[in-house]
C-alpha positions in Angstrom: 0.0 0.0 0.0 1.3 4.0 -0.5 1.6 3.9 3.1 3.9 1.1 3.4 5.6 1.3 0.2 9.8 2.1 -0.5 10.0 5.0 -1.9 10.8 4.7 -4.8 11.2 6.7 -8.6 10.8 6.0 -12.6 13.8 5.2 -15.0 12.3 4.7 -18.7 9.3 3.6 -17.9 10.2 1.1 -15.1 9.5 1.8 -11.0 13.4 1.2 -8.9 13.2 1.6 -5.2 15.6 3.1 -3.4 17.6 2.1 -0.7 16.1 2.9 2.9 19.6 4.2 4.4 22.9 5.5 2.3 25.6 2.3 3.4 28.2 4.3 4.2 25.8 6.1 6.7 24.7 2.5 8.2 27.8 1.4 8.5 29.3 4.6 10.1 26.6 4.4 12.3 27.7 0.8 13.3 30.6 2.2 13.9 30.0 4.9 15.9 27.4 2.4 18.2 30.7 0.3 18.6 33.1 2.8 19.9 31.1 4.3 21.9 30.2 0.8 24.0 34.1 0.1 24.1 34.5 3.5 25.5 31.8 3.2 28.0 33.3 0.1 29.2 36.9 1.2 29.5 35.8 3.8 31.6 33.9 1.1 33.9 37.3 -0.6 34.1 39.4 2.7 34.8 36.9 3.4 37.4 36.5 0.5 39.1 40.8 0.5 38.9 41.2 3.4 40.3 38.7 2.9 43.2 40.8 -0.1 44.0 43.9 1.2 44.3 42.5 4.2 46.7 41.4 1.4 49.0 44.4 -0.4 48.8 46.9 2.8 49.6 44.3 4.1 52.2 45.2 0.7 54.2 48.7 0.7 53.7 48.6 4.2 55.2 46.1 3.4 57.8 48.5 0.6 59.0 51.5 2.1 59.4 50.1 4.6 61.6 48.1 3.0 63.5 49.1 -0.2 64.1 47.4 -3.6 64.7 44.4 -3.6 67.3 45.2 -3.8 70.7 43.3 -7.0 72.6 42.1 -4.0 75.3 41.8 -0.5 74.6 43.4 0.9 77.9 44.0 4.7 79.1 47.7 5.2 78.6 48.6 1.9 76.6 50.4 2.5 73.7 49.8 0.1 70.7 53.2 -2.0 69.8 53.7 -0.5 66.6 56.3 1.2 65.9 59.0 -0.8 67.9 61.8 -1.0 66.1 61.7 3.4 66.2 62.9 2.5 69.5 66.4 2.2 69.0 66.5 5.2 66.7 65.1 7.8 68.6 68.4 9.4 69.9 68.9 12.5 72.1 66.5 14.1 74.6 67.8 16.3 77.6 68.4 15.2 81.1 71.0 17.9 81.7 73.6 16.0 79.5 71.8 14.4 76.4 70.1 11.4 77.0 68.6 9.1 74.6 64.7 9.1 73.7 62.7 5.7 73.5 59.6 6.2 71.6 58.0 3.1 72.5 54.8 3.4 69.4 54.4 7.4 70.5 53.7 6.3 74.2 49.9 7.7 73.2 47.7 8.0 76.4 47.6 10.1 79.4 51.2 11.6 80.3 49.9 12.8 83.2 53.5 14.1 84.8 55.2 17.0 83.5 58.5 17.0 81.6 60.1 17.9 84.9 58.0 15.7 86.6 58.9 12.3 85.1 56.8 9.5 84.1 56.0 7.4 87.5 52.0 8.3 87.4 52.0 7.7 83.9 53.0 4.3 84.1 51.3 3.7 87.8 48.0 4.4 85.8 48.7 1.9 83.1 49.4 -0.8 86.0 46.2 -0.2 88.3 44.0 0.1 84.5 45.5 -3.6 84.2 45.0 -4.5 88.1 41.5 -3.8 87.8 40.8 -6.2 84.9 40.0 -9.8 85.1 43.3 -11.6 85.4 42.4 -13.2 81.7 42.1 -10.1 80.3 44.9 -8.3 82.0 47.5 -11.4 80.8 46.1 -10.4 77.1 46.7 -7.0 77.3 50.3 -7.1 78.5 50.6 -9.7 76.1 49.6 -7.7 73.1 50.7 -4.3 74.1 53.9 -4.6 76.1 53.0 -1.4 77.8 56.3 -1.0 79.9 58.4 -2.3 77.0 60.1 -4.6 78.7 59.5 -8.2 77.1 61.0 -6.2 73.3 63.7 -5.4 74.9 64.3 -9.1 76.8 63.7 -10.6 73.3 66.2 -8.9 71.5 68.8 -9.0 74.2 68.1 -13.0 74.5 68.9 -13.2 70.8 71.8 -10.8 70.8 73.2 -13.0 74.0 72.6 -16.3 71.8 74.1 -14.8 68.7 77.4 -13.1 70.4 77.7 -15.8 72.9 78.2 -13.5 75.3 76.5 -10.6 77.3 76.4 -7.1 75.3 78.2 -4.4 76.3 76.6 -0.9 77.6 76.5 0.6 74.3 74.8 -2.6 72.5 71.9 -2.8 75.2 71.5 1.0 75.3 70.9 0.4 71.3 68.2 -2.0 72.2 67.2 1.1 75.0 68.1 4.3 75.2 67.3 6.1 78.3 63.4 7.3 77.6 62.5 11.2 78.2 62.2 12.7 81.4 58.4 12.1 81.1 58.2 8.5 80.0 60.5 7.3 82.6 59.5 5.0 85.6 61.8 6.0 87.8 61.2 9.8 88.2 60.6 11.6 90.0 63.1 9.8 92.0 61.6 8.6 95.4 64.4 6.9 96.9 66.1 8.5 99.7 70.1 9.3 98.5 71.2 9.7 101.9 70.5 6.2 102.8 72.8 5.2 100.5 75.5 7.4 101.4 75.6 6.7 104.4 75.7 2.8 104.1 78.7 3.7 101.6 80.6 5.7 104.2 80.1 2.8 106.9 78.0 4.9 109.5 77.4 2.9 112.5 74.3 1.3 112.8 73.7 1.7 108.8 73.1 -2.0 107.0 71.5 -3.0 103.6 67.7 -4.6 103.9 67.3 -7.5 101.6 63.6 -8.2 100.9 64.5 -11.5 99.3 61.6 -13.2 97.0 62.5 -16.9 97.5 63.7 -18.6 93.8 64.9 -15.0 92.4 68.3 -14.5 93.0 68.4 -13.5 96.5 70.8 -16.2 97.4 73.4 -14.5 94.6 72.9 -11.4 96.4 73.6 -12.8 100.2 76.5 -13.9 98.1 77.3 -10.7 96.7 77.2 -9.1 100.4 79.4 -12.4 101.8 81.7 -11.1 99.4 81.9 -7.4 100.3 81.5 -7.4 103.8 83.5 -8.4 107.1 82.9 -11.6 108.4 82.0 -10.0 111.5 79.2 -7.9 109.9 77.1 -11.0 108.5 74.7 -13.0 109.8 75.8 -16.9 110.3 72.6 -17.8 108.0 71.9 -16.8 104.9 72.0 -13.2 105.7 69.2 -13.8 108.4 69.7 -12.2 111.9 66.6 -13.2 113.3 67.8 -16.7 113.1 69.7 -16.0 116.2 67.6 -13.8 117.9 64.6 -16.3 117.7 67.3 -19.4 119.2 67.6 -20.5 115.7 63.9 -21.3 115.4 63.1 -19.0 112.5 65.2 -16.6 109.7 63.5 -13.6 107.5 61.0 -12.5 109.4 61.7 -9.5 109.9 57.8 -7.8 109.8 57.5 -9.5 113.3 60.2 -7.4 114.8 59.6 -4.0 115.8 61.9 -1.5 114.1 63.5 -0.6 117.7 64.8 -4.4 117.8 65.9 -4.5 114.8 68.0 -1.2 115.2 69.1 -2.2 118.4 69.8 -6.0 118.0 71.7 -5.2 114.5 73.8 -2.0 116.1 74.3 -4.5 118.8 75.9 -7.4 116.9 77.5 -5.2 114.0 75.8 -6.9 111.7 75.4 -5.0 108.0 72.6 -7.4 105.9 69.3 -8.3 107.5 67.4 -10.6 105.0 63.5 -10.5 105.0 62.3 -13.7 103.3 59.4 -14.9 104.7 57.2 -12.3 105.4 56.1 -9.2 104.0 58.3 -5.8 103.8 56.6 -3.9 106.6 55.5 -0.5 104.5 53.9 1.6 107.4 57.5 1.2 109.5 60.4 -0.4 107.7 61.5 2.7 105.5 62.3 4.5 109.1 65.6 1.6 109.3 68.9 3.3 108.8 69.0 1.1 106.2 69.6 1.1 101.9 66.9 -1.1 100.0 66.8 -3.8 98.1 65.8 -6.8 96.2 65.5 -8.7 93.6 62.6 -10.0 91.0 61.8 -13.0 88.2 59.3 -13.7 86.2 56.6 -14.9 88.6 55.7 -18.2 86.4 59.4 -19.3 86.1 59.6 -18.6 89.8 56.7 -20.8 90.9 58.2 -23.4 89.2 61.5 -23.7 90.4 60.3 -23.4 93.9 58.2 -26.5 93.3 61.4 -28.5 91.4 63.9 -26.9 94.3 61.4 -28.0 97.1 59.7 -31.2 95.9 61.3 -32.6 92.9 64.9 -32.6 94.4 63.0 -33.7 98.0 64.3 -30.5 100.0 61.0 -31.0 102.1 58.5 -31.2 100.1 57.0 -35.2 98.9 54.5 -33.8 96.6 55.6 -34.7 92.8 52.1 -33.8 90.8 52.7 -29.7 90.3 48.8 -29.3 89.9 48.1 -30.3 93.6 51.3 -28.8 94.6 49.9 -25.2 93.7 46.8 -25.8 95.1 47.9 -26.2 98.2 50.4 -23.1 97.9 48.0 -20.5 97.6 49.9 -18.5 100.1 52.2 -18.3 96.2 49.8 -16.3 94.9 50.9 -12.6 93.4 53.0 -13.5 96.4 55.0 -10.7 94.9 52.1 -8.3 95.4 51.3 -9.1 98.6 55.1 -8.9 99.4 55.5 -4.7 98.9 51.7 -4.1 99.8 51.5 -6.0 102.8 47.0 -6.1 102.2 45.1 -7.6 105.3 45.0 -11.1 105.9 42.8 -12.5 103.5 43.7 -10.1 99.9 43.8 -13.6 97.7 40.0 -13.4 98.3 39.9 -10.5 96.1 42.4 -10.9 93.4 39.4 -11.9 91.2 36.1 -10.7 90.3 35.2 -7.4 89.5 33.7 -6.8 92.0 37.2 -6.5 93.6 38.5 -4.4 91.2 39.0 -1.4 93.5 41.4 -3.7 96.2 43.3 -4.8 93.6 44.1 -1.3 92.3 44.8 -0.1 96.0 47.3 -2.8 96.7 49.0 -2.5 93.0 49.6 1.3 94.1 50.6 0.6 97.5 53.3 -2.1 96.2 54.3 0.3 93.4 55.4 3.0 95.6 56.8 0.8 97.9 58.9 -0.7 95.1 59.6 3.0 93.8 62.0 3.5 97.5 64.2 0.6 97.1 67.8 2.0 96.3 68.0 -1.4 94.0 65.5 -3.5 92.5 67.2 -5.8 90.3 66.2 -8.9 87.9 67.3 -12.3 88.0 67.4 -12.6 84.4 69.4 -10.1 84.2 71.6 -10.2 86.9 75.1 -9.8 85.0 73.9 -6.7 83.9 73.4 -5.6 87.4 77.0 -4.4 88.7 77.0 -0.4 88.2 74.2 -0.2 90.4 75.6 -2.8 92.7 78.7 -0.4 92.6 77.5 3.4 92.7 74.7 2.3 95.3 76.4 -0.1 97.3 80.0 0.5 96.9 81.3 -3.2 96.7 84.0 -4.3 94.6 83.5 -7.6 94.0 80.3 -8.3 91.9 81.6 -12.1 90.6 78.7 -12.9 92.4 76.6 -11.5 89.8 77.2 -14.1 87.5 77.8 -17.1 89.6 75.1 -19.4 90.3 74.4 -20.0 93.7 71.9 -22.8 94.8 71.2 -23.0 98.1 71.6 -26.8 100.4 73.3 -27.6 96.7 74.5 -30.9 98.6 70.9 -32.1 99.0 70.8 -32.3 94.8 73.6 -31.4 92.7 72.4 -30.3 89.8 75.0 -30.7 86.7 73.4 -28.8 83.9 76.8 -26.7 83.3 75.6 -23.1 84.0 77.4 -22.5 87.4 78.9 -19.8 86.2 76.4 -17.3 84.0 78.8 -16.2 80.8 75.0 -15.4 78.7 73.2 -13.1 81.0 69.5 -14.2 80.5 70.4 -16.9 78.0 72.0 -18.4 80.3 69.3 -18.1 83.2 67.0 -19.6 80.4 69.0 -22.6 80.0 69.0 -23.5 83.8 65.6 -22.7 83.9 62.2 -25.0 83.3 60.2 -23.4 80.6 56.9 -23.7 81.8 55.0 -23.7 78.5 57.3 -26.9 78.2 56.7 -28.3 81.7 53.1 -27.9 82.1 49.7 -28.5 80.1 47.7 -25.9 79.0 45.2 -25.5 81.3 47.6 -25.5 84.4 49.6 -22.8 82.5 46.8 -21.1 82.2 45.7 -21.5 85.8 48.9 -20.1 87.1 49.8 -17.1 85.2 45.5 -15.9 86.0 46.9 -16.9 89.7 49.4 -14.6 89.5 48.7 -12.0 86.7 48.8 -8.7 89.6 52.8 -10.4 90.1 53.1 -10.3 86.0 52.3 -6.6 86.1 54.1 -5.3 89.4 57.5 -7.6 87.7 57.2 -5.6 84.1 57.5 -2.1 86.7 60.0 -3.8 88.3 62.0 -4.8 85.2 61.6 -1.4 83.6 62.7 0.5 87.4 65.9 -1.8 86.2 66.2 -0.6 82.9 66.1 2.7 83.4 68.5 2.9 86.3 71.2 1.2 84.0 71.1 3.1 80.7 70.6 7.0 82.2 73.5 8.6 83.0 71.4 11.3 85.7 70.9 7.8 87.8 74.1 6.9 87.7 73.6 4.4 84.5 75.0 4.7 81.1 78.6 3.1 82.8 80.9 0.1 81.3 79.1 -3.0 83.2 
């Protein structure tokens, strides 16, 4: 029909149609649909490229600042990122330069001033931790390394294993350098100089107090004193006076002598030591001795169990073998450490649980905190031959073999032949001797006895870092050949 014919035109006489479309339009037109889908999907692709690689560079960058997510998000707790920064910050000012640790930024609350130092800084990460649940608390410290103290013991172990030998002052202030005024522990400095001086200058009546933590070097450092002091001016046992005064019916237990005794029954017999083993450091009274502090600490797990192997696996008076009802029984073992420089009511193990007890479990991490904060010398076992410039500028003995010698108390009882007498690693060698009690024990009494003594884990890493500190910075009387 005229409405659906092609249109069409007359050549002599006959009708030709004519083509709908030129081809050279239709095909350009092809063309032109062609290009423009490619086009359209190239800039998909680009798009969808480009998005890709934003997301990908946002967490790279994301990552390096921040850092991998902490297990708790506490006050004060830096994030351990940023660890090997440590041992290139450099100088800081303490008077003379002093080298900076920057420890992943030390982000939290710095709550002392630059003058002020860093002690309530690091007393509020320890009570944050003390109030947690003993699980969660192990985590954290785990995860965060708040005081920076397990880096630093795993680096010098594998420096010790790779030298085959202990580092010098330079090599461990590479691993760390003395931290600013107001990230350090140890200031402001609450420990009574005159003490010291006057135990130094041999004033009469003046003599060192050993609170010694049983299995943590304290027989080294009655050792170390044997060595240092006249025969005259030491107890016959074990650095123990009371051992006389009680008939020889007990030894360190001092808390159950008045301070007047003591003063008057050690001016008496010119003695210089007084070892406190058993019981806890009096903290209302024993600070008014005429005496210099100190004592020594170990990690509280390795502790625990070579007081069980000392006691009842070498048959020193002890006949139980199984470790799980071994500890059981001990409860009087638990954050024995705490209990030591807080000296709670009878009873405190009730509450190192639960938080509902949260509060007394702050209260006595802050009491044995500043307790520990007096002592002239707290030292580590584990790192014990790194401990003579303190033992020397505080002290004033000479000898310091001691240091590195490992003594073992009623030896005779059980000779023990595993050839670290002598301690020619530092904390490699302490590792040797020692039991490892991820080795030793299953999992769940592992777990059972670090939750038993997680406030101990925390007040040790204070401890450890109080160590540190006071051997790398020159304004304590650190940063000296060892």
């Amino acid at each position: 029909s005229p409405s659906t014919a092609s249109p069409s035109t007359m050549r002599n006489g006959r009708r030709i149609k004519r083509p709908l479309r030129r081809p050279i339009l239709s095909s350009a037109s092809r063309n032109s649909t062609a290009l423009e889908t490619i086009f359209l999907i190239g800039l998909v692709i680009a798009v969808f490229i480009a998005f890709w690689l934003y997301q990908l560079v946002s967490i790279l960058v994301s990552s390096s600042v921040s850092g991998p997510e902490p297990v708790m998000s506490l006050p004060g707790v830096p994030s351990p990122g940023g660890l090997l920064q440590q041992q290139q910050q450099q100088q800081g000012q303490v008077g003379q330069s002093q080298a900076v640790i920057s420890a992943g930024g030390l982000r939290g609350k710095v709550a002392s001033s630059l003058t002020g130092g860093g002690f309530k800084h690091y007393l509020d990460i320890a009570l944050d931790l003390a109030s947690l649940e003993p699980s969660e608390a192990l985590a954290t410290m785990e995860q965060n390394d708040p005081f920076r103290t397990n880096y630093f013991d795993n680096l010098l172990l594998q420096k010790e294993t790779l030298l085959k030998r202990t580092l010098t002052i330079d090599e461990i202030k590479d691993i760390f350098p003395c931290p600013r005024l107001d990230e350090r522990i140890t200031l402001p400095d609450a420990r009574v100089e005159q003490k010291a001086t006057d135990f130094r200058d041999g004033k009469d009546g003046t003599f060192l107090f050993f609170q010694h933590l049983r299995k943590a070097g304290g027989t080294n450092f009655c050792s170390l004193a044997e060595k240092n002091l006249p025969q005259k001016a030491q107890p016959h046992y074990y650095c123990m006076p009371d051992m006389g005064w009680s008939g020889n019916k007990n030894a360190g237990y001092l808390h159950s002598w008045s301070n007047e005794e003591i003063i008057t029954r050690m001016a008496k017999q010119g003695f210089r030591i007084a070892g406190n083993e058993w019981e806890n450091f009096a903290v209302s009274r024993h600070f008014d001795l005429p005496a210099v502090f100190a004592t020594s600490f170990r990690k509280p797990l390795d502790r625990a169990l070579s007081q069980f192997r000392f006691e009842c696996i070498e048959d020193r008076g002890c006949q139980i073998k199984d470790v799980h009802k071994w500890w059981g029984k001990r409860m009087d073992l638990w954050n024995v450490y705490t209990k030591t420089f807080a000296d709670p009511p009878v009873g405190a193990r009730n509450k190192f649980k639960g938080s509902e007890h949260s509060k007394q479990r702050r209260e006595m991490m802050a009491t044995a905190i500043d307790t520990l904060s007096k002592f002239h010398i707290v030292l580590s076992m584990e790192w014990l031959a790194y401990a003579a410039p303190q033992v020397k500028s505080i002290l004033g003995f000479n000898d310091v073999s001691a240091l590195t010698t490992r003594v073992r108390p009623h030896i005779t009882q059980a000779k023990r032949d595993d050839g670290q007498e002598h301690n020619s690693l530092g904390s490699a060698s302490i590792k040797k001797a020692s039991w490892d009690p991820k080795e030793y024990l299953d999992a769940a009494q592992y777990k059972k006895m670090s939750e038993d003594l997680a406030l101990d884990e925390i007040l040790t890493e204070v401890a450890r870092r109080m160590f540190l500190e006071r051997l790398v910075c020159e304004d304590l009387g650190g940063g000296v050949p060892i």
